[in-house]
C-alpha positions as CSV (number, residue, x, y, z in Angstrom):
1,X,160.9,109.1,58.5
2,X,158.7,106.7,60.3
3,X,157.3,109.0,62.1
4,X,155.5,110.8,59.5
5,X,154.5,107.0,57.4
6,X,152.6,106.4,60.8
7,X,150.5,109.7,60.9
8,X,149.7,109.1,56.7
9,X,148.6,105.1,58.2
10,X,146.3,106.5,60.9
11,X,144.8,109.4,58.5
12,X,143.6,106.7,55.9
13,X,141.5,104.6,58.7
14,X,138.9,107.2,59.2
15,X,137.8,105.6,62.4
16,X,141.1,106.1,63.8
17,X,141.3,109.0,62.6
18,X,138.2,110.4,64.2
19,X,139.2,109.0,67.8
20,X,142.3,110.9,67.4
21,X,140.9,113.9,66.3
22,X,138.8,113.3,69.4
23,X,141.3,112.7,72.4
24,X,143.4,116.1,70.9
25,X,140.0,117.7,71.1
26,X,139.5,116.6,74.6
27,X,143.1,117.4,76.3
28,X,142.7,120.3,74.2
29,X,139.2,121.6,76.2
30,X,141.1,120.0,79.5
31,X,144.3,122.1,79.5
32,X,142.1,124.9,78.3
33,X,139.6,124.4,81.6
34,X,143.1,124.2,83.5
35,X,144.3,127.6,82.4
36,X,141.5,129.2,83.3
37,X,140.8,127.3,86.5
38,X,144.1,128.4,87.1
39,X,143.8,132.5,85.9
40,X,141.1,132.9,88.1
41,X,142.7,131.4,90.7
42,X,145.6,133.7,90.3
43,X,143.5,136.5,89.6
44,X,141.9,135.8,93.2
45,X,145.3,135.8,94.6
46,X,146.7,138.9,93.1
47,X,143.4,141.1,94.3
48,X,143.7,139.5,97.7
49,X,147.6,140.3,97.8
50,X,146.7,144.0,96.7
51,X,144.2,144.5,99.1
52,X,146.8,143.1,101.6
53,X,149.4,145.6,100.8
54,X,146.8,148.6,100.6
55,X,145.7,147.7,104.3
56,X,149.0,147.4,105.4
57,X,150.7,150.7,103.8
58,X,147.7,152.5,104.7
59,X,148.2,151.5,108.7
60,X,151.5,153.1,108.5
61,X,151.6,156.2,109.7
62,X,153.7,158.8,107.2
């Protein structure tokens, strides 16, 4: 498995090892940011679509 001989070569260079820990830790905090950029964004969307619906149903006439 090569694969798994280059993760045990980067874990013995501790220097290396630190950056990497590093650059997961920072796409980590980025796609976190993301997701909840992106929640509130469709949280936003969803009350504005409910409030839509509730003014229209409520100009109907029954």
């Amino acid at each position: 498995m090569p694969y798994m001989a280059r993760v045990e070569k980067v874990e013995n260079n501790p220097e290396k090892r630190s950056k990497k820990i590093h650059s997961l830790t920072y796409l980590y905090g980025k796609t976190l940011y993301f997701l909840k950029k992106l929640h509130y964004q469709l949280l936003y969307i969803n009350i504005t679509m409910i409030s839509m619906f509730a003014f229209i149903f409520q100009s109907i006439p029954i």
